[in-house]
N, C-alpha and C positions, 0 to 999 in steps of 0.2 A: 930427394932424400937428404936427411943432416947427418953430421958425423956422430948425432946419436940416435940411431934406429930404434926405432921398436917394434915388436912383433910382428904383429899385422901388417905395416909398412913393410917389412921384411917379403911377407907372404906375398903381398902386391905384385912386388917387384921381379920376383922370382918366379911368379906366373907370366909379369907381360916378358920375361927373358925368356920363357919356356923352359927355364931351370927347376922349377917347383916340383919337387916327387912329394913329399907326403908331411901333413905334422900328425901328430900323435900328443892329441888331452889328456893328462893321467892325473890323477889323485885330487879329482873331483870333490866339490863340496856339498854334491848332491848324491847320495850313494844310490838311487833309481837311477843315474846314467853313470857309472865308472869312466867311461873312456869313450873318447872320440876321437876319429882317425881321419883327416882331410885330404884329397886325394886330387889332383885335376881333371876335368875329365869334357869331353867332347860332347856336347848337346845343343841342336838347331843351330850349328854352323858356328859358335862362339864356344870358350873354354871357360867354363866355369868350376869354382871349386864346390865338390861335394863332400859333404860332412856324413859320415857312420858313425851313428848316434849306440853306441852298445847301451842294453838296458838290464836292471839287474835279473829280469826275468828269462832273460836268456833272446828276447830277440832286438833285432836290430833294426832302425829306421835310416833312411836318408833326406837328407836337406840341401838343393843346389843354391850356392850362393855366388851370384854374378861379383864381377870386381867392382859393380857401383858400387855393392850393397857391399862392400867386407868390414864394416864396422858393427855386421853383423858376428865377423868372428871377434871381436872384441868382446861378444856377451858369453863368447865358449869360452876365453881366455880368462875372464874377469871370474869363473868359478872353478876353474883348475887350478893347482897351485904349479905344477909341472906340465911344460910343452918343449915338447922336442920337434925340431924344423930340420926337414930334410931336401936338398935341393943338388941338383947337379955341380955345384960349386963351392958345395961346404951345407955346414950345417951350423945349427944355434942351439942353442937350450934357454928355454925361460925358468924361473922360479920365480914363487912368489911364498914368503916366508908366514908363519900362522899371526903376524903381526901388520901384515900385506903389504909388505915394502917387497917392491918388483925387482930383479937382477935379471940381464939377459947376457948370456955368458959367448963369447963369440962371435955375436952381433955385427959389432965394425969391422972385424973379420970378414965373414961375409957382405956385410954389404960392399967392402971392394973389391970382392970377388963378383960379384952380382954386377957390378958399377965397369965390371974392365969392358973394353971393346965385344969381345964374344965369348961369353959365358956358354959352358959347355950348355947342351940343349938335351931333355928326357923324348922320349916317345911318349905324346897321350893318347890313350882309350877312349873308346866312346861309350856308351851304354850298351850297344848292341854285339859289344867284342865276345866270342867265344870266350867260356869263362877258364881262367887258366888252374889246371890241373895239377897236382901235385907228380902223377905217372901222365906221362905221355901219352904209351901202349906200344912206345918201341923195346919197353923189358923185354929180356928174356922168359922172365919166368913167366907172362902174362900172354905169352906167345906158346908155352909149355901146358900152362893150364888150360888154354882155348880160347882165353879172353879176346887174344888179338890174332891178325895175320899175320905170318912171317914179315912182311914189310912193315909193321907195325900199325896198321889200320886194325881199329877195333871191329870188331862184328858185327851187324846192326841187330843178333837175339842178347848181345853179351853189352848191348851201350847200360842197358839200368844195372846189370853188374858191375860195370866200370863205373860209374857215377858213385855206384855203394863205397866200393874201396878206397873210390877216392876223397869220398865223406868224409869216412871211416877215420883216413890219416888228416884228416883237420883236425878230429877231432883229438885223436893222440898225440894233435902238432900242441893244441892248447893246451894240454897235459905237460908238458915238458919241464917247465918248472917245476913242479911234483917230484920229477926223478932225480937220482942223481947224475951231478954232469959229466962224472966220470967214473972212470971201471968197468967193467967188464956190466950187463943189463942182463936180466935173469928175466925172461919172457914166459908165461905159460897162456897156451891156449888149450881151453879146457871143452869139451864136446866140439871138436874143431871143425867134425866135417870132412868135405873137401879142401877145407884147408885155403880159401884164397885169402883170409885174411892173415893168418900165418905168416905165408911167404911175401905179401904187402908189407905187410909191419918188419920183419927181416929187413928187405929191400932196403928200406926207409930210415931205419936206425943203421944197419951196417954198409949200406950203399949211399945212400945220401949224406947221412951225419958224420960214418964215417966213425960209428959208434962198435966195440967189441961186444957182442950178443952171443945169447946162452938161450935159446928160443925151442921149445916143448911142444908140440899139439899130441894132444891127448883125446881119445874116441874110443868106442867100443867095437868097432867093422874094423876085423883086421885085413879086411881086403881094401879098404882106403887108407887105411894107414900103408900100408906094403906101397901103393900108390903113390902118394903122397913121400915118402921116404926116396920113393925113384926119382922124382922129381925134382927132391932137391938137390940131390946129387948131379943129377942131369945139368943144372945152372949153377952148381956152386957156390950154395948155400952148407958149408961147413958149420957152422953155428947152429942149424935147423935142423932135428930130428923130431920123430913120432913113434906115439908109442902105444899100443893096443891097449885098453883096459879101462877099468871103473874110475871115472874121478873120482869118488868119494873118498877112495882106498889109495890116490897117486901119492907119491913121496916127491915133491921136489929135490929133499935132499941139501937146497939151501935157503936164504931168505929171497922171496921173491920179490923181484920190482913193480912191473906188471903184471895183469890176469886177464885177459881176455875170455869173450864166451859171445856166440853170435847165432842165436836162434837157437838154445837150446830147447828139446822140448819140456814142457810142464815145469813139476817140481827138480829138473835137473838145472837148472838155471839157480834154485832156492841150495843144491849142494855146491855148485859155481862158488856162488856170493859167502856159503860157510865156511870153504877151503879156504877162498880169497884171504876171510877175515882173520881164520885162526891161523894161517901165514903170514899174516902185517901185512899183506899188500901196500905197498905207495897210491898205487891205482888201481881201481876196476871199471874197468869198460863192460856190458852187457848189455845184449839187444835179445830179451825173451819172446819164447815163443810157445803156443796153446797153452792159453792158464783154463785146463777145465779142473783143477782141484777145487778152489774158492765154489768153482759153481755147482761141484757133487755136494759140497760142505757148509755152502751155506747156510745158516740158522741166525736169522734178524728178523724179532716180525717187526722191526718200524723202516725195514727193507722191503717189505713184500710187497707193496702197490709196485717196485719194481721188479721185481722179482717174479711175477705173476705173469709176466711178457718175457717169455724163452731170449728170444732176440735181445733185450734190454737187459737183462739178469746178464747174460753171458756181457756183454761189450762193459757194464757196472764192474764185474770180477774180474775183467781186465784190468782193468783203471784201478781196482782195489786192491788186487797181487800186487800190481806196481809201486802202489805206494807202501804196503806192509814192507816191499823190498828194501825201498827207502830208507821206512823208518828202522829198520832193524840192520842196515849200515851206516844210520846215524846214531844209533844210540850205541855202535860199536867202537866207534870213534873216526866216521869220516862223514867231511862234507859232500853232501849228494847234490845232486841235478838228475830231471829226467830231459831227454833233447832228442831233437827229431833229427834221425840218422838219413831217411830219404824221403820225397815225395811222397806222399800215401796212395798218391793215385798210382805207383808202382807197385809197392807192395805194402799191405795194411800193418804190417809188423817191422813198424817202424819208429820204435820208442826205443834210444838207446837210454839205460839207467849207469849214474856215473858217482861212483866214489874217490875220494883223493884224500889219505889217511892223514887225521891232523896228528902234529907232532905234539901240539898239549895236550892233549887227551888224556886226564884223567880217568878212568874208570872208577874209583874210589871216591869222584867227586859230587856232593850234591845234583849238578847239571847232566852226570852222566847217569845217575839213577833216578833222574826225573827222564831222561830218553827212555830208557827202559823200561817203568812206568807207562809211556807213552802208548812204545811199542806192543806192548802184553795187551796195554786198554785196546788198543784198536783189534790188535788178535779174540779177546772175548766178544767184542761187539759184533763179530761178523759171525762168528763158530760157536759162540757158547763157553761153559767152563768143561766140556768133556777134554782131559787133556789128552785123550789118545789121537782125538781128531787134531786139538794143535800140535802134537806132536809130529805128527804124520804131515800136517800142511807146511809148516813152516819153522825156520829153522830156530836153535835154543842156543845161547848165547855161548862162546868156547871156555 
């Protein structure tokens, strides 16, 4: 190495020291890959780094790049403008300006940190490591609800429950800039259930982050709610309460942060995302459950060669509830995604729909009455123009 490093040399180096934790590609010149994240990792007895290619369609690839080839990362670098390098010994930042004059901030820093006798050393992974968890299963409350043993071993009927929760909060992890970073988090969970996402997401903002939460589950059995109330008491969840009654008709009472909703059935999932919206949600998280409205109500005959197959009609009006949901949280003012909350070969209902309310939004604006527009076209094309039927199926703007 010279006393002027550059990137890659950096990364080298920091692997054969075994200091190498992680860079992080951001603000890509290619908006089909945002970010990429390189990591070290253990394969056929050598450490190679691996590259997580984020894509803009929501999934991910990977790429193992041996230390011959690392001028391979020079073609990740060469379209990021921003890389941040993270190592046992320090860190660096690259930039690269929109005139593409390179600065590497920290650089000679590190590299004599990197260059001293024994550079602090990482633990690397290999491909076949147990994948790390955000809950353990030594909680409380996950030992309350029946998830885990007292010793904190999961159950082997409760591991694809564990697996869900623990999705779950990835997925609320990526949410996080959405919120605000501070004050007091106004949480509602809307047809909750038994409630185990509830007392996760609790957990997770006031046990982990260490966040003051204001957290709701709301249901119509008031024998699980009475349940569920016991429970939190039981572990100490002062923040979490439940409360018997109709979403449609709840009052938060203030501005909400979040919303959650986790298998509601049918069109209760369609009053979910209305309350949601006519509250400003920051985010809504939902994972629906039996859309047979669309398939009572369907009327499309350039639908019917599908429609004419039970089987095919019904799995269609899944996929097309889905998307009316969508589109009528984007033309409300928020950015959607649909994403795969678990395995399908676990359970089939496994579509979580995700909104994150933009702060420009318009409603007044040409772009937001072309969403709307959009929305109503797709509602007439599947039901017709009878409005009592779209009335009934799907929700009308607040």
């Amino acid at each position: 190495m010279t006393n002027s490093p550059d990137l890659v040399g950096l990364m080298r180096l920091a692997l054969e020291r075994g200091a190498f934790e992680k860079a992080v590609f951001s603000k890509s010149a290619d908006p089909a890959c945002p970010r990429t994240v390189v990591t070290p990792r253990k394969i056929g007895g050598g450490i190679v780094f691996q590259a997580e290619i984020f894509h803009a369609d929501n999934k991910v690839t990977h790429e193992n790049i041996t230390p011959d080839r690392a001028e391979r990362l020079d073609d990740f670098a060469a379209t990021h403008r921003q890389v941040n390098l993270f190592t046992a010994a320090g860190s660096c930042e690259m930039r690269r300006s929109s005139g593409g004059k390179v600065t590497l901030i920290g650089g000679e820093k590190l590299l004599r940190a990197l260059d001293s006798p024994a550079p602090p050393k990482v633990a690397v992974g290999s491909n076949n490591r147990e994948k790390a968890y955000i809950l353990s299963g030594n909680e409380p409350f996950l030992h309350a609800l029946g998830i885990s043993e007292q010793n904190g071993r999961v159950k082997d009927k409760k591991q694809a429950k564990f697996r869900q929760i623990n999705r779950f909060l990835e997925l609320i992890r990526d949410c996080l800039p959405a919120l605000p970073a501070e004050g007091t988090l106004r949480i509602c969970d809307l047809c909750c259930g038994k409630s185990y996402l509830s007392f996760a997401t609790y957990h997770y903002f006031a046990n982990i982050l260490g966040r003051k939460v204001e957290m709701t589950g709301v249901d119509l059995k008031p024998d699980v709610i009475s349940y569920c109330n016991k429970v939190a008491e039981e572990v100490g969840f002062d923040g979490l309460e439940f409360q018997s009654g109709d979403v449609s008709r709840y009052d938060p009472g203030s501005h909400v942060h979040l919303v959650l909703s986790l298998h509601a059935c049918d069109i209760a999932t369609d009053l979910v995302l209305a309350n949601a919206v006519r509250w400003g949600a920051d985010v809504i998280l939902s994972t629906p459950c039996c859309h047979h409205e669309l398939n009572h109500t369907l009327q499309c005959r350039e639908l019917s060669f599908i429609a004419e197959y039970s089987m095919l009609r019904q799995k269609f009006c899944d996929a097309a509830t889905d998307a009316l949901r969508l589109k009528f949280l984007e033309a409300s003012g928020y950015r959607v995604s649909a994403l795969e909350l678990i395995d399908p070969e676990e359970t089939p209902k496994n579509i979580l729909l995700r909104g994150i309310r933009r702060a420009d939004f318009d409603p007044s604006s040409p772009a937001a009455a072309q969403a709307r527009d959009a929305y109503l076209a797709a509602k007439r094309f599947l039901v017709g123009e009878n409005d009592d039927v779209q009335k009934a199926l799907f929700q009308t703007f607040p």
